[in-house]
N, C-alpha and C positions, 0 to 999 in steps of 0.2 A: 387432699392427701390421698393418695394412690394407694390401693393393699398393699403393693411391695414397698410402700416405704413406712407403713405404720408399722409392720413385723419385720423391718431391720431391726437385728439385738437378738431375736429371742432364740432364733437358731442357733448360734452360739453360748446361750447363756446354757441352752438345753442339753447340749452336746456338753458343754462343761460338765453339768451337773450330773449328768449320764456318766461322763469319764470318769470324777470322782465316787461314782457309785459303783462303781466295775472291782475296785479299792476291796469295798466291804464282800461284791459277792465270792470274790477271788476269796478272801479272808474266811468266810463261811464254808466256802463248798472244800478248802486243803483243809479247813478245821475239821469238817466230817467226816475225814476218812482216816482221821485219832478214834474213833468211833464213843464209846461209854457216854459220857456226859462234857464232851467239851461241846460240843453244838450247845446247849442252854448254858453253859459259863461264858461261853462268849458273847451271846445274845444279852442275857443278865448283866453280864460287864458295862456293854452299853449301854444300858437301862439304864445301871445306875446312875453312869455319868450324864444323867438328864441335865445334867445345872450347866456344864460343858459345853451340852448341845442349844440347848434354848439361849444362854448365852452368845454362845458362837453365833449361831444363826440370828439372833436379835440385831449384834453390834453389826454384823454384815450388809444385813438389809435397810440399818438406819446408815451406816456408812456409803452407800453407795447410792443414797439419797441427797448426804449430804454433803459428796463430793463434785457431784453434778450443781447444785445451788452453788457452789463454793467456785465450780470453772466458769457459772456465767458473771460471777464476783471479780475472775482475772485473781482468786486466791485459794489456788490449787495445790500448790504447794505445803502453803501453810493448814490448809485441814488436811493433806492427807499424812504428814507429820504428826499432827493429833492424834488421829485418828488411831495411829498405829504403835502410840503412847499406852492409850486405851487400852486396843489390844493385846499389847503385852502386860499389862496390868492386869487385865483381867483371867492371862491366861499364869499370870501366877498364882494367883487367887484361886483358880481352878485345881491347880498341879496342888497346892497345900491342902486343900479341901479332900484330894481325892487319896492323898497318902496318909491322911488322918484316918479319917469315915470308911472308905468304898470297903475294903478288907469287913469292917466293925459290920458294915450295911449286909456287905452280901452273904455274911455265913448265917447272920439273920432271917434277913430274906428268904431262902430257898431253903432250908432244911435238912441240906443234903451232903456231906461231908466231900462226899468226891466232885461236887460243883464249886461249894466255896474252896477246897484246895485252888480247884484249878484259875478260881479268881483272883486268889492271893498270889499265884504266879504270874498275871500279867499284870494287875495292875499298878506294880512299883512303876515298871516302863511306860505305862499310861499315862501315867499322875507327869509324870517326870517331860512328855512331848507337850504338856498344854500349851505351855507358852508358844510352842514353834506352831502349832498346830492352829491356835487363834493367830497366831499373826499372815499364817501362809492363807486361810480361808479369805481373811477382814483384806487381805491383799488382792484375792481373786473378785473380789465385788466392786474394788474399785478398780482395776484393772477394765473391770466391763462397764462401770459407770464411762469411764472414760474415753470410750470405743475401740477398747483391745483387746476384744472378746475371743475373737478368735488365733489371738496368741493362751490365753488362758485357756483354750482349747487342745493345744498343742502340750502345753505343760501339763494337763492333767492325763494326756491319755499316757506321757510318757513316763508320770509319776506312778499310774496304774500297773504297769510293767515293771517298771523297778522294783515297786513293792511285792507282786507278783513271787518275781526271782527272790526277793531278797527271803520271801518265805519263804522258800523252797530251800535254800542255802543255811538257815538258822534254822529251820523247824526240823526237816531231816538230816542235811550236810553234817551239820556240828550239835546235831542231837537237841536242841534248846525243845525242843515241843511245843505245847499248848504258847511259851513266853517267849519264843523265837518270834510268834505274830506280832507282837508289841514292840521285840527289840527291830525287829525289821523297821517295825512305822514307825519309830524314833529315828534313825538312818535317813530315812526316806525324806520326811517332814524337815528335818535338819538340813537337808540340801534343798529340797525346797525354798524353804527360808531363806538361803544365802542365795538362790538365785533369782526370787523376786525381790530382793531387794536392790539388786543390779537392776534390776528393768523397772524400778521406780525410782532408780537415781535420777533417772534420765528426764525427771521433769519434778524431781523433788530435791529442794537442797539440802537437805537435813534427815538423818534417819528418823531423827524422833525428837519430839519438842514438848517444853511444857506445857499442856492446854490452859486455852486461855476457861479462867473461872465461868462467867456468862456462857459462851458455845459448850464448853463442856455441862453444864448442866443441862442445856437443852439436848443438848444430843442424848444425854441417861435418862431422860426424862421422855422422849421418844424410843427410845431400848427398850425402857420399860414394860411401856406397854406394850409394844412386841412380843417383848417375853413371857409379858402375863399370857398373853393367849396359846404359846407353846408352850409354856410350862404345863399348863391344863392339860392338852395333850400328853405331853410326857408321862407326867404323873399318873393318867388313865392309865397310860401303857404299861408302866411299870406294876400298878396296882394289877393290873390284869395276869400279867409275869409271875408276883403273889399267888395270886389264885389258883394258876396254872399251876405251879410248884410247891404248893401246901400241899399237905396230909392229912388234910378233914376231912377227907370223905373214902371209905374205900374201894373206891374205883381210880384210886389216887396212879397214874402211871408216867413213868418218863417218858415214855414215847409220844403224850398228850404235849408234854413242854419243848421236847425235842423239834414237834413239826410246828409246833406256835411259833418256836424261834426261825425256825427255818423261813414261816411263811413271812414273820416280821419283818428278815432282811431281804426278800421279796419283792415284799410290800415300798422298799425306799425306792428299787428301781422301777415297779409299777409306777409310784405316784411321783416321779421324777417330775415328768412332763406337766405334772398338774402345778407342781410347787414355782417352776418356771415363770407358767404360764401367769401365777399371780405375781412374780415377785414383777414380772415384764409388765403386765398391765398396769397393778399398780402405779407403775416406774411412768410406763405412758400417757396414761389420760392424767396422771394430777396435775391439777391447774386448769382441766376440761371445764367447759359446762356441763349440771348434769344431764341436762337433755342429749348429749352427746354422749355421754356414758350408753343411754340406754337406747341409742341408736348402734352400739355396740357388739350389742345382743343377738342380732338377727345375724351379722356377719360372723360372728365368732361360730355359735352354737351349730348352724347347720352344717358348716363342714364339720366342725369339731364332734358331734353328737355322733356322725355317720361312722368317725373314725375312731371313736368310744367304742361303740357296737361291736364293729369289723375287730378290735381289740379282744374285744369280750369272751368274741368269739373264739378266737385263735388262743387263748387262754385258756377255753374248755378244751381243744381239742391236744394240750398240750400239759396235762397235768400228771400222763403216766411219764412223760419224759422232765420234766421238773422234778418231778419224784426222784428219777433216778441220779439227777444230777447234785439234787440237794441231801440224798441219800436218805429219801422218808417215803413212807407208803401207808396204806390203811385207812381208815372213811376217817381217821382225825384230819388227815393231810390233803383226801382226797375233797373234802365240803368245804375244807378251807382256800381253797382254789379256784370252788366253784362258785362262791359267795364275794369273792374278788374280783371274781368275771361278773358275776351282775353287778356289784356296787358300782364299775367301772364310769359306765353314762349317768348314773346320778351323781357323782363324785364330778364328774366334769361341770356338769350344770349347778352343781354348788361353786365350785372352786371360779366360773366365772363370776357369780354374782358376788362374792369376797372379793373378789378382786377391784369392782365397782365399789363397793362400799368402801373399801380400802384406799383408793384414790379418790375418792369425795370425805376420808376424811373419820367414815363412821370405823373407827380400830375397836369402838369399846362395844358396839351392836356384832359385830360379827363374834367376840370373842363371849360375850352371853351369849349365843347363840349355841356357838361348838362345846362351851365350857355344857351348858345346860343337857344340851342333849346327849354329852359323854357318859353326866356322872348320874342322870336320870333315866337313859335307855341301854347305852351302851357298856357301862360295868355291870350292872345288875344281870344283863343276861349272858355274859359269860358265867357269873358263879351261877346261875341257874342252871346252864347249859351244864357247865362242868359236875355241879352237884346230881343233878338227871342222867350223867357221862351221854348226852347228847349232843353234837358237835351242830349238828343243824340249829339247834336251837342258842348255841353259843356264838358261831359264828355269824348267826344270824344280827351279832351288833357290830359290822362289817358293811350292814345293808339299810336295817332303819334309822339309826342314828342319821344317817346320810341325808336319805332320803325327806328326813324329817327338818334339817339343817336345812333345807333346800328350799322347803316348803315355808320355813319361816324367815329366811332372808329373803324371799320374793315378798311374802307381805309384810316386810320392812319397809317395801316401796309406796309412797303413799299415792291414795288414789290420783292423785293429779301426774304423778309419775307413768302409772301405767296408760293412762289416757292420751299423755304425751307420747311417749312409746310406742302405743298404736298406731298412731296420726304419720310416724314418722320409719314404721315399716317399709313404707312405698313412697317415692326412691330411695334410697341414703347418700346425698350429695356429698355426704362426710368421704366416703372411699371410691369418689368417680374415678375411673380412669384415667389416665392422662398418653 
């Protein structure tokens, strides 16, 4: 197999995932210029809806596994019918959850009357897109299982503009504010919907079908644990959102939650490329030998590491102009920028070895690994950081958590793995030319 054809896929998946992210920073940076406290009710917003996103993102990545199994089956049809059952099942399940709790959650949460207002204003319209919203995503995964990635490409960049306008239209035009962002992405997601599901008539006969008992339990039962290992995530983040917006300490400041929120919706289209980059490998080596996983490593990491760096870099030299764009400034906004730019090459050389471990199969080692080193390195030195009001030392779990992940999914590999590994440095007959 040739380089160009082992990273057919992932240029498009990437681009997708870039276009949908352009979504939220559009949504952030018109949110910032309401000024007060709509930057942390929006970020907060999303927080809460962890169960949304770890969902979403579970059912998507097990769906686009196993609709690939399902085309070498010649029974394409019939799972992505399933699939998309599911789907909207679970994005009802979402939309009731979030019109119960999210309001109850977040005036809890934050403490702060003019954040929870401004949560109670959008999340009716939140609650209320779930379903469209799981089913437009769980559509875009298989879409690219299937090799039509680069129409998924197309429809998100022009999803990205619609919503875009449509802020601009409901937020100012007709005065809606802080809730015109949600009713926009209601509108948005809604047409969405209706137009992939035209472009998956075209090889499915049925919008939606009953799943069969068997395939459906297996498919929730790979969700699952998906989900478990973002949820972990989530939760950190959230809990860290907590910290940042309590009142226990008096150095308590909104301008600390203001740029955390800022740097978080940042932080999606920083780690875009990373989230890609496993969801493709995974996608690619499963069913590899491992010995060919870890002949992997040499190709991937040395260009990838150089262009981590070259990243890093351009990241430092780029944080009075992010400031100004995301509309934050001050050594809280400015450490956290530059603690993003180093994590960046270690973050890379973890997210490939997940990604190994992940197409051999090991989902429940990598998710101890990240779970472990969140709620043992990386929350603890936020409230340290925040209780000290030193941002160095807060964001500083940005960089060891990572690094530390990194260090311990490499000696996952057992010694007859790195041995092999070695041996197999020089050539790699896996990606000769042709």
């Amino acid at each position: 197999m040739s380089n160009r054809d082992f990273w057919r896929g992932y240029w498009s998946l990437l681009f997708a995932l870039v276009a949908a992210q352009l979504t939220q920073q559009a949504d952030i940076i018109m949110v910032s210029h309401m000024g007060g406290a709509a930057v942390g009710a929006y970020a907060v917003l999303m927080r809460l809806a962890f169960v949304d996103v770890v969902a979403m993102m579970a059912l998507s990545a097990v769906a686009s596994t196993s609709v690939v199994k399902a085309q070498r089956a010649g029974q394409t049809a019939c799972a992505v019918s399933q699939i998309r059952t599911l789907a909207v099942g679970a994005g009802v399940c979402c939309s009731i959850c979030g019109l119960l709790f999210y309001p109850w959650f977040g005036e809890r949460l934050v403490g702060d009357e003019r954040i929870a207002s401004f949560i109670e204003d959008g999340v009716f319209w939140y609650s209320v897109a779930a379903p469209f919203r799981f089913l437009s995503n769980v559509s875009a995964f298989v879409l690219h299982a299937v090799g039509r990635g680069s129409l998924v490409v197309r429809w998100k960049l022009i999803e990205a503009v619609a919503k875009t306008a449509g802020n601009y239209v409901f937020m100012n035009l007709l005065g809606l504010g802080f809730s015109g962002c949600f009713v926009s992405g209601l509108i948005v997601v809604f047409c969405s919907t209706i137009w992939c599901n035209q472009v998956l008539a075209s090889f499915c006969n049925s919008w939606i079908a009953v799943p069969k008992w068997n395939w459906t339990a297996q498919f929730l039962r790979a969700t699952a644990c998906e989900a478990q290992r973002l949820a972990s995530v989530q939760i950190g983040v959230l809990i860290s959102f907590a910290l940042f917006a309590a009142q226990w300490s008096n150095q308590h400041d909104i301008s600390r939650l203001n740029s955390y929120a800022a740097g978080q919706t940042l932080m999606l289209i920083l780690f875009t490329p990373f989230m890609a980059l496993i969801r493709f490998l995974s996608f690619r080596l499963a069913g590899w030998d491992r010995s060919q996983y870890l002949a992997v490593l040499r190709v991937v990491w040395a260009p990838g590491t150089f262009i981590a760096i070259g990243s890093a870099m351009l990241l430092f030299e780029s944080q009075d102009w992010l400031g100004r764009l995301y509309g934050q400034q001050g050594p809280w906004w400015a450490t956290l920028v530059q603690a993003l730019a180093i994590s960046l090459p270690i973050r890379f050389i973890a997210n490939v070895l997940r990604a190994i471990l992940h197409a051999h199969g090991d989902f429940g080692a990598v998710a101890a690994v990240d779970s472990t080193a969140l709620w043992l390195i990386a929350v603890p030195l936020v409230g340290l950081g925040l209780y000290a009001d030193s941002p160095i030392l807060a964001y500083s779990s940005l960089v060891f958590p990572e690094a530390a992940c990194a260090t311990c999914l490499w000696c996952w590999l057992t010694p007859s793995d790195v041995s092999d590994m070695a041996k197999r440095f020089h050539p790699l007959p896996l990606f000769r030319r042709r």
